[in-house]
DSSP file (Angstrom, degrees, kcal/mol; ACC not computed):
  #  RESIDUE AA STRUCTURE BP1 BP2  ACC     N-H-->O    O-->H-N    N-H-->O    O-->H-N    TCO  KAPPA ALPHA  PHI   PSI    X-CA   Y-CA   Z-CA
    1    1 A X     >        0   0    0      0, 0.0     4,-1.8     0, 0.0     0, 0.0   0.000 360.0 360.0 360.0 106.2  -57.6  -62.5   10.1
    2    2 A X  H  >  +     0   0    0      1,-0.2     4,-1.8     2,-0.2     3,-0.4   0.922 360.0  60.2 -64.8 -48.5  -57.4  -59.0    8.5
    3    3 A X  H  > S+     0   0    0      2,-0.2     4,-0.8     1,-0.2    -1,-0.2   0.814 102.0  51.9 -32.3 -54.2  -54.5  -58.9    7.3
    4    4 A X  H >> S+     0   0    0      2,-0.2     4,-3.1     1,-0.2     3,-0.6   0.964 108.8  55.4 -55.1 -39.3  -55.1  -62.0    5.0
    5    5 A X  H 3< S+     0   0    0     -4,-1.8     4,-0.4    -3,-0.4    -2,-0.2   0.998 114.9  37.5 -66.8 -50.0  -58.4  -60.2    3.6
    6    6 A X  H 3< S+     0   0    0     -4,-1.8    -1,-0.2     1,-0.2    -2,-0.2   0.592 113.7  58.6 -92.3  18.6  -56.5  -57.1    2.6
    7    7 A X  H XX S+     0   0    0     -4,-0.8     3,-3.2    -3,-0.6     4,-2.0   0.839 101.1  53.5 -85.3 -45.1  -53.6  -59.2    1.6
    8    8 A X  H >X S+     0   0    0     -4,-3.1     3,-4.3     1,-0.3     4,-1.4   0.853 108.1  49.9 -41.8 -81.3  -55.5  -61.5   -1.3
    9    9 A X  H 3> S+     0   0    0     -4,-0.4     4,-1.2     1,-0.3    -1,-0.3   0.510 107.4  51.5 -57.6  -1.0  -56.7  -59.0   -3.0
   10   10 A X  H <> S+     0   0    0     -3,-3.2     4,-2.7    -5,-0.2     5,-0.4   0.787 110.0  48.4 -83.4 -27.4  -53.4  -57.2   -3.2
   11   11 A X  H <X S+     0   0    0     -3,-4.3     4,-2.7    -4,-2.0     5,-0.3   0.966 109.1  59.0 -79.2 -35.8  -51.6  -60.2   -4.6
   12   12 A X  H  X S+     0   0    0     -4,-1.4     4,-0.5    -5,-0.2    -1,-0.2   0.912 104.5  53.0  -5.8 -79.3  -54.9  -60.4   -7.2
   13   13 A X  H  X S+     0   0    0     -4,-1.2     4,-1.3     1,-0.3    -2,-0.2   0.610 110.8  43.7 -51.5 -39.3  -53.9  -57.1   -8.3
   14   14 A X  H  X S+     0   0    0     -4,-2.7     4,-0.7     2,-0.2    -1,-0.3   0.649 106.7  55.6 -91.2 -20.0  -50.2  -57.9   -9.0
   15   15 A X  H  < S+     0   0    0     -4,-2.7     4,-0.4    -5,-0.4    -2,-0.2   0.779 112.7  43.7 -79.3 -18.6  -50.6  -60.7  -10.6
   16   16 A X  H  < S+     0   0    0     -4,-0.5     4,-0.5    -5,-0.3    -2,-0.2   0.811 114.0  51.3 -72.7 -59.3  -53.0  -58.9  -13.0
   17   17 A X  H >X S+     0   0    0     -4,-1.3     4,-3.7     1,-0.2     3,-1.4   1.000  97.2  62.5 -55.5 -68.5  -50.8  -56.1  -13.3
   18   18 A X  H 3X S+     0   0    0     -4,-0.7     4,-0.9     1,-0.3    -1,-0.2   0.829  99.8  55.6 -35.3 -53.9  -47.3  -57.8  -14.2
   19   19 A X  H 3> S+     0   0    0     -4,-0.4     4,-0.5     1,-0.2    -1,-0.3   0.453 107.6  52.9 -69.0 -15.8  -48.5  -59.4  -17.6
   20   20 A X  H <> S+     0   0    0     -3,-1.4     4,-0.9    -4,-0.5    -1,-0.2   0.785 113.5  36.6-108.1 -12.6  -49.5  -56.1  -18.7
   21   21 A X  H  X S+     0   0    0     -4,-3.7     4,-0.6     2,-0.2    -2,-0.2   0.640 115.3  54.0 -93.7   4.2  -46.4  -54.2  -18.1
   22   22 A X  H  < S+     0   0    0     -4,-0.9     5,-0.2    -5,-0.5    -3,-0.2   0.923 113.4  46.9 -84.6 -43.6  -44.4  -56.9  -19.1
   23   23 A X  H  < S+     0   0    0     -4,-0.5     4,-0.2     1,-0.2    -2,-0.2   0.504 107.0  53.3 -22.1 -50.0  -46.4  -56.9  -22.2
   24   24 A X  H  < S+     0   0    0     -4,-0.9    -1,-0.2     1,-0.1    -2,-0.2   0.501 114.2  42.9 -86.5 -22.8  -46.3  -53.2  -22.9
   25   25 A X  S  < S+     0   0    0     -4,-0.6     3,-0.2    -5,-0.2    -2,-0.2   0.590 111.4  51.6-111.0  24.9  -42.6  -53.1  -22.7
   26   26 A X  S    S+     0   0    0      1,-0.3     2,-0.2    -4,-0.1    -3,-0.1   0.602 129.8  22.1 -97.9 -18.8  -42.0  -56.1  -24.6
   27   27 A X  S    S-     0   0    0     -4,-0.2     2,-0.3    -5,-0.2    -1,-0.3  -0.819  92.4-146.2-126.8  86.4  -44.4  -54.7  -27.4
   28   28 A X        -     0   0    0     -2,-0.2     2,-0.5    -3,-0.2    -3,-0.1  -0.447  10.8-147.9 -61.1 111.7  -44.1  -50.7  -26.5
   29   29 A X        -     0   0    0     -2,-0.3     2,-0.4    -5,-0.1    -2,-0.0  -0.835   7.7-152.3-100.3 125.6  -48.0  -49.5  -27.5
   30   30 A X        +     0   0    0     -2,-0.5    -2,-0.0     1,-0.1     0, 0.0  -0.982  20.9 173.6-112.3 106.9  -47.4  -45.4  -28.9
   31   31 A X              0   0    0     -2,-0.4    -1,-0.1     1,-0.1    -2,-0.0   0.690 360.0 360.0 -91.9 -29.7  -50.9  -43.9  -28.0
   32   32 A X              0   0    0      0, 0.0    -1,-0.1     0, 0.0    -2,-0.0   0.352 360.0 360.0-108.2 360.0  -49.8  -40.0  -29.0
């Protein structure tokens, strides 16, 4: 099934991703 291989790794990706922006806008990080 192709569609399941290029699905995992999307759902990977968001589940990685969400705990760092939830992160950065609960504690806003000022780089500049």
């Amino acid at each position: 099934m192709p569609r399941e291989k290029g699905l995992y790794p999307m759902i990977f990706f968001f589940f990685f991703l969400i705990p760092v922006f939830y992160l950065q806008n609960k504690r806003p990080i000022t780089l500049c």
